[in-house]
PALUM-634531 format. One record per residue (C-alpha): residue number from 0; y negated, x, z. Coordinates in pm, 1 decimal. Each point is the difference from the previous one (the first is absolute). Layout:
N
   pos         c2         c1         c3
   NUM          Y          X          Z
...
END
This chain:
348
   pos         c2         c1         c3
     0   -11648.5   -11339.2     -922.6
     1      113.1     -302.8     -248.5
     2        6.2      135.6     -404.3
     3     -217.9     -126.1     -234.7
     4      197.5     -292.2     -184.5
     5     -124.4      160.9     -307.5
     6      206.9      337.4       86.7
     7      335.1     -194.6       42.5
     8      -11.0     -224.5     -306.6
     9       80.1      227.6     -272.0
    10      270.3      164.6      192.6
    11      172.4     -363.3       75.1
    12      -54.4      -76.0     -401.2
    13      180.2      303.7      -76.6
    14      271.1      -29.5      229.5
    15       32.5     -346.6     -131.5
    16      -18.9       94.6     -371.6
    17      298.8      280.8      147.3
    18      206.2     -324.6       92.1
    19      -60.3     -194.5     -287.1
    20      128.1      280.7     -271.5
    21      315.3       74.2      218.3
    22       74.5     -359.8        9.0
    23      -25.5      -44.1     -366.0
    24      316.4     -118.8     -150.0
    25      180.6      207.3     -246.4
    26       21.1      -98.9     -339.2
    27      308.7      -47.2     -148.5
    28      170.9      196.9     -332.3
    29      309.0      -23.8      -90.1
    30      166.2      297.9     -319.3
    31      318.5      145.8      -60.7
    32       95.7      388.7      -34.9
    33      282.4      165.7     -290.9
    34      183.0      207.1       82.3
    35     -243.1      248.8      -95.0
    36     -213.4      392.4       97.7
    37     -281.2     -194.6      -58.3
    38      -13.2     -260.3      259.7
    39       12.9      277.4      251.8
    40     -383.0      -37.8      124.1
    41       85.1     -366.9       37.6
    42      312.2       18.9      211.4
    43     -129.7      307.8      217.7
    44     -326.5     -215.8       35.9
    45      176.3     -294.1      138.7
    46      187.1      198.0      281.3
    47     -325.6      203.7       57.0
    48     -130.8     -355.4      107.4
    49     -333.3       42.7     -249.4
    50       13.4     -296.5     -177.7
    51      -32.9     -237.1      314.8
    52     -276.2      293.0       80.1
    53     -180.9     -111.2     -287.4
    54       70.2     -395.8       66.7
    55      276.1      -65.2     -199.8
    56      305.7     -169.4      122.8
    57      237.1      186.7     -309.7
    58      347.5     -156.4      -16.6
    59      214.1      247.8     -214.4
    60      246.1     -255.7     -152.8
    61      368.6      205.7      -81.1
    62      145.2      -98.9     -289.1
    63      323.2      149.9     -161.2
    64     -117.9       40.7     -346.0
    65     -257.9      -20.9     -314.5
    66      122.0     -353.9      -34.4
    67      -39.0     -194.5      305.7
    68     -367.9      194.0       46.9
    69      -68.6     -142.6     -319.0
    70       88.7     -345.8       98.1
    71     -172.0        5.0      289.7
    72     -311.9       85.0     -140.8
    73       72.7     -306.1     -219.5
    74       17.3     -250.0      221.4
    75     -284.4      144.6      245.8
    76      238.7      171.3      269.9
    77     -194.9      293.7       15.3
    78     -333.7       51.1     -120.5
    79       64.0      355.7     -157.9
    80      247.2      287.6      -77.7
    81       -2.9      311.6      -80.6
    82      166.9       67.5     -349.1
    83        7.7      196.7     -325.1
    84     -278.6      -45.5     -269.0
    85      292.6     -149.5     -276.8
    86      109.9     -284.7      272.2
    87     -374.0      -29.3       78.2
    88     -111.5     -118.4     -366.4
    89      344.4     -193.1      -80.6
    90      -59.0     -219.7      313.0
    91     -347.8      -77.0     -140.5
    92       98.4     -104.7     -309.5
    93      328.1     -166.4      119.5
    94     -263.8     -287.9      195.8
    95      -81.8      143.5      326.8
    96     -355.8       27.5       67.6
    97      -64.2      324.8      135.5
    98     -189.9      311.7      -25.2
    99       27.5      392.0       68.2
   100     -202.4       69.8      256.7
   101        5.3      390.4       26.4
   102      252.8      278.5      -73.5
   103      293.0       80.5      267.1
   104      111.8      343.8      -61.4
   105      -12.1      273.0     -286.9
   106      172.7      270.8      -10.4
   107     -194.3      338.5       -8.8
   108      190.1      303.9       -2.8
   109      339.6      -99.9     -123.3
   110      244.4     -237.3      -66.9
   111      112.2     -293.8      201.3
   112      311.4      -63.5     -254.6
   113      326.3      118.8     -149.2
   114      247.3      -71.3     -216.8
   115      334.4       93.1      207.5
   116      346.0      -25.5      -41.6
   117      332.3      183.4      142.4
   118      257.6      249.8      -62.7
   119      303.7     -231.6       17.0
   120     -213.6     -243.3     -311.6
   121       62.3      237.2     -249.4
   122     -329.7       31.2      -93.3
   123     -131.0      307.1      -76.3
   124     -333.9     -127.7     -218.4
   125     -215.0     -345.2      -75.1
   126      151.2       32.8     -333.7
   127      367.4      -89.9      196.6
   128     -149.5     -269.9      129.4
   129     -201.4     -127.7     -325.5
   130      305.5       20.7     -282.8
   131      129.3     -279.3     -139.1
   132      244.2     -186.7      267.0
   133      345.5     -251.1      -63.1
   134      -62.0     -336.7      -18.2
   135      -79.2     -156.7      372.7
   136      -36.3      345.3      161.0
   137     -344.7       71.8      157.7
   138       67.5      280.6      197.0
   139     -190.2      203.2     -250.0
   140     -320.2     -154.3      116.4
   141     -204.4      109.5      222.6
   142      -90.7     -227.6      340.8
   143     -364.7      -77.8       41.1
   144     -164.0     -311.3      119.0
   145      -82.9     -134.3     -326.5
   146     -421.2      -65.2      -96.2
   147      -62.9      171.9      274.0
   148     -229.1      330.3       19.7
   149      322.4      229.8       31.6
   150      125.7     -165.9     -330.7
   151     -358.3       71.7     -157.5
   152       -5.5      382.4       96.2
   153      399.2      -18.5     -115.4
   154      -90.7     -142.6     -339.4
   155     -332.7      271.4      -12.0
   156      292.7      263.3       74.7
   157      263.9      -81.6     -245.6
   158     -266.8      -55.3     -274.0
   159     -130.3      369.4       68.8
   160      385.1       86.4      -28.1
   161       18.6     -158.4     -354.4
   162      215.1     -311.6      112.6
   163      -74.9     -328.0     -105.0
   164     -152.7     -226.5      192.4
   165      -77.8     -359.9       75.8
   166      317.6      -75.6       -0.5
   167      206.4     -138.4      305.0
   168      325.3      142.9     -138.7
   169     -122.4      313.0      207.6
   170       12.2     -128.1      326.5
   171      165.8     -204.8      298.8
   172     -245.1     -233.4      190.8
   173       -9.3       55.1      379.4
   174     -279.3     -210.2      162.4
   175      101.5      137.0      345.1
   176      -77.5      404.3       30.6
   177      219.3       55.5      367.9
   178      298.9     -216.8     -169.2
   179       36.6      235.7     -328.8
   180      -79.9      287.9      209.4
   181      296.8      -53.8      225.5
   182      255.5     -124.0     -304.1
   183      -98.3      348.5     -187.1
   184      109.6      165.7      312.2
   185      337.7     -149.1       -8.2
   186      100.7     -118.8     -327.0
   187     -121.5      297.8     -182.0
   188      235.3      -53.7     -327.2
   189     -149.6     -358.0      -41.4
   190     -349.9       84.4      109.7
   191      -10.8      311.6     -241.0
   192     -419.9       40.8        7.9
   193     -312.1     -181.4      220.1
   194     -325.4      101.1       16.5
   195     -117.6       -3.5      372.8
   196     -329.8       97.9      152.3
   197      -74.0      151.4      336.3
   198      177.3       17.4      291.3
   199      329.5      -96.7     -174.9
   200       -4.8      286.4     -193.3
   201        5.9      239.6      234.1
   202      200.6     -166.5      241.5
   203      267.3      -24.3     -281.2
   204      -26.7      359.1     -115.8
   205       11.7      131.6      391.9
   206      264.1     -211.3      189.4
   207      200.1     -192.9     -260.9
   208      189.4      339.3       -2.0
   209       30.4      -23.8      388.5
   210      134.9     -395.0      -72.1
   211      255.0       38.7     -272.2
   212      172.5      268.2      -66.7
   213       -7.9      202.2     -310.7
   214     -356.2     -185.9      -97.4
   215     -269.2      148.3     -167.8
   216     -295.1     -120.1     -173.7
   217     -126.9      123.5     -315.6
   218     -377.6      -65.4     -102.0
   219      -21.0      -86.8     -362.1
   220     -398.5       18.3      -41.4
   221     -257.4        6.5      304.8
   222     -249.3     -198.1     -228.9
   223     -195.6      338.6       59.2
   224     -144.8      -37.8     -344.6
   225      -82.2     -381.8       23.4
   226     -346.4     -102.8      162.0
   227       50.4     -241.7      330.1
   228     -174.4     -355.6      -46.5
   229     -134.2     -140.3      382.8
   230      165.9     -255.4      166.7
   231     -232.3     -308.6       94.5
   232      -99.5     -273.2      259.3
   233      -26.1     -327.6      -76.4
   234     -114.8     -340.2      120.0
   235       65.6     -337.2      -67.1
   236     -407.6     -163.3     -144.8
   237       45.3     -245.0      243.5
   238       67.1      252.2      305.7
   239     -314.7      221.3     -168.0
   240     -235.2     -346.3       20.8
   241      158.8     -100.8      372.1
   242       38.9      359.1      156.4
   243     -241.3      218.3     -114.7
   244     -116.9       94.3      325.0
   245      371.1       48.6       91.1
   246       42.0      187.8     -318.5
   247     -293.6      199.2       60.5
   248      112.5      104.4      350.3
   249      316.7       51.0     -130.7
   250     -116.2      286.3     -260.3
   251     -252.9      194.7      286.8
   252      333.9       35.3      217.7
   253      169.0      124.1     -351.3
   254     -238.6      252.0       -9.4
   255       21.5      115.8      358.7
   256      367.0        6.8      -19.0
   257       -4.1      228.4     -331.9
   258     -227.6      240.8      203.2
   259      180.6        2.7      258.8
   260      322.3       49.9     -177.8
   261     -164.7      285.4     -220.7
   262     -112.9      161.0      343.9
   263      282.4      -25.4      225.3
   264      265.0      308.2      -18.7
   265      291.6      -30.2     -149.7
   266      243.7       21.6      324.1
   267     -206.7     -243.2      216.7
   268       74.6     -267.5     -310.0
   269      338.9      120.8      -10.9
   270       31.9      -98.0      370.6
   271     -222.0     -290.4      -27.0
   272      159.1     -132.4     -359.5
   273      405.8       41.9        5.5
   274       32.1     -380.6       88.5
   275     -284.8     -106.5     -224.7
   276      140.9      174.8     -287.9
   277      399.5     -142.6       52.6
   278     -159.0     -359.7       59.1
   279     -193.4       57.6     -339.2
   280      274.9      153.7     -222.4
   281      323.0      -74.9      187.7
   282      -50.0     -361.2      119.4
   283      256.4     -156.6      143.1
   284       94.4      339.6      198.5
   285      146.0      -60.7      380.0
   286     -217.6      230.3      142.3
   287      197.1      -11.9      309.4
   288      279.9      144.3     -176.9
   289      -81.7      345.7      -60.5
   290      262.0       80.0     -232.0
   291     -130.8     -270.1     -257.2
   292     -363.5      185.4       26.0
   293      -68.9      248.2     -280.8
   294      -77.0      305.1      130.5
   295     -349.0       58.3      195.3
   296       12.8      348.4     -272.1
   297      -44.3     -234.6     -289.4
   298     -374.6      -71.4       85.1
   299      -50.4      326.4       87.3
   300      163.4      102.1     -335.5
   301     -222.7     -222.2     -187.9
   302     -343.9      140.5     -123.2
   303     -194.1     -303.1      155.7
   304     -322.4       34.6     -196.6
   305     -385.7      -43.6      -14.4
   306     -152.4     -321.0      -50.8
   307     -306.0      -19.2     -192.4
   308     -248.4     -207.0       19.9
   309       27.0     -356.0      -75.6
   310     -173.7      -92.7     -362.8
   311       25.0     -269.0     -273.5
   312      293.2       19.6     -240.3
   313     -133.6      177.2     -311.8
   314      -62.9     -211.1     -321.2
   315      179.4      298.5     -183.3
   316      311.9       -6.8      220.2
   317      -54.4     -372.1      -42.7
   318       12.1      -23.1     -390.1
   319      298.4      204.4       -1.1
   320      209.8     -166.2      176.6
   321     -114.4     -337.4     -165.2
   322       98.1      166.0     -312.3
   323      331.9       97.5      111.9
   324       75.4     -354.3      103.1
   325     -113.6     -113.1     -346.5
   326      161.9      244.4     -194.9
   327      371.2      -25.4      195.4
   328      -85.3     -359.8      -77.9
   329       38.3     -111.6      350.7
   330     -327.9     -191.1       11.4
   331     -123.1     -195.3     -298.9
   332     -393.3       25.5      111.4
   333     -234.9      221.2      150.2
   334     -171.2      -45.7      308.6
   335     -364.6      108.7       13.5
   336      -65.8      275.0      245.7
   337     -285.1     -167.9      181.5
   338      193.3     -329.9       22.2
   339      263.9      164.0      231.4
   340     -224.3      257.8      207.7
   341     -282.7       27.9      258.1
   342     -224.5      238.1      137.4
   343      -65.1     -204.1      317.0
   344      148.1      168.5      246.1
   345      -50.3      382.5     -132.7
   346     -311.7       34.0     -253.0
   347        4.5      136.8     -304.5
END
């Protein structure tokens, strides 16, 4: 007996409809990652495979340092970056026409900093470090990547110490985090003091001992007492007006890879992350050379942590850093706080 036409039509539309969404081309983003905790649910996302999932054709662009991110988002090499909420704001008012999209990463429970320096320094105390210096040496500063976040929560530190501040005298610019990280390691009498975030500090503390013998690291301060600002996305206007879609796709994979993250246990991302983690922190890395790997322990040792929810960057947090850019005199005027942010992509 022959089917009714009618019966085999909507199964032919929705086989066809089937076809059509699998064939639909991905759009294409392009960002760069730091160096950074925070970019975790990004990195893990793109090896899980969810952001072609959700129809985006992500291109992770690697970049060595602060710097050349920076000038690619300039000239329009990649659409967006991760990156602190200092760089964030300085960008905007430095010409580039951009806005913060959502938070990255806060930290909950404790800190992602310290201040660290080692036994054969000579430094026993930030007040080593801070005295008055000859003429022409720095190694009494301490290494940071300068307007940064990390030199923020530094300056928030110090001032709670009763050091001055606003003052570059304090500290040694390093725009690349892995670079200082490794120079610290070796030329400890030069590079007396850094301030590092997560992994390197625990890598440093747990196998620079195992590296060079006789080191040891000393923490200074854990920032325990200093309150974390987020880090931030951010997109190029002209990506936000072409991509949206893209953009949008890009943030529902961004939330399915932070609950996935949040949900997996920690040994299955241990055995799924060890490469992700040296390509993110240790670029560069043979890692066909197993002797140049850090140590699969280091992740392990790491307290890799929970990611809340994505939000918009608060006009509190906001104000205060504007203020601290004013007040160090590093910017000459403000930028308003609905001039450089959006709710598009996450609400209120």
């Amino acid at each position: 007996m022959t089917r009714p036409q009618w019966f085999i039509a909507p199964f032919a539309i929705i086989i066809l409809f089937s076809m059509l969404a699998a064939a639909e081309p991905l759009l294409h983003l392009r960002i760069s990652l730091p160096p950074d905790i925070g970019a975790l649910p990004i990195a893990f996302g793109q090896d899980w495979g969810l952001f072609t999932e959700h129809g985006v054709d992500l291109q992770i662009i690697p970049l060595a340092d602060k710097q050349s991110r920076v000038a690619a988002l300039r000239v329009g090499k990649i659409d967006g970056m991760l990156t602190d909420l200092p760089t964030a704001i300085l960008l905007a008012l430095d010409g580039i026409d951009l806005a913060i999209t959502s938070t990255a990463f806060l930290p909950q429970t404790y800190s992602q900093l310290a201040l660290l320096t080692q036994r054969h320094a000579n430094v026993t105390s930030i007040s080593d470090l801070l005295g008055e210096p000859e003429a022409g040496d720095e190694r009494h500063r301490i290494h940071l990547p300068r307007l940064s976040g990390i030199h923020f929560q530094t300056d928030r530190l110090l001032y709670q110490l009763g050091y001055a501040i606003g003052t570059d005298t304090n500290y040694q610019d390093w725009p690349d985090m892995l670079a200082m990280a490794t120079t610290f390691a070796v030329m400890p009498t030069w590079v007396r003091a850094v301030v590092l975030p997560e992994p390197y500090i625990t890598y440093l503390i747990n196998f620079l001992p195992e590296l060079v013998y006789g080191a040891e690291i000393i923490i200074l301060s854990d920032f325990a007492t200093v309150e974390p600002i987020p880090s931030v996305i951010v997109f190029r206007r002209d990506s936000l007006e072409e991509k949206e879609e893209a953009i949008a796709r890009f943030y529902t994979a961004y939330r399915a890879a932070i609950a996935r993250l949040n949900a997996t246990p920690l040994d299955e991302l241990l055995d799924e992350g060890i490469d992700i983690a040296i390509a993110m922190f240790f670029p560069g890395i043979d890692l066909a050379d197993p002797d140049a790997i850090p140590p699969a322990e280091m992740l392990a040792a790491v307290n890799i942590p929970y990611f809340g929810a994505l939000g918009r960057v608060g006009r509190p947090t906001f104000t205060t850093v504007m203020d601290w850019l004013i007040a160090g005199e590093y910017v000459r005027q403000r930028i308003d706080y609905a001039e450089i942010t959006t709710d598009l992509f996450i609400g209120e």
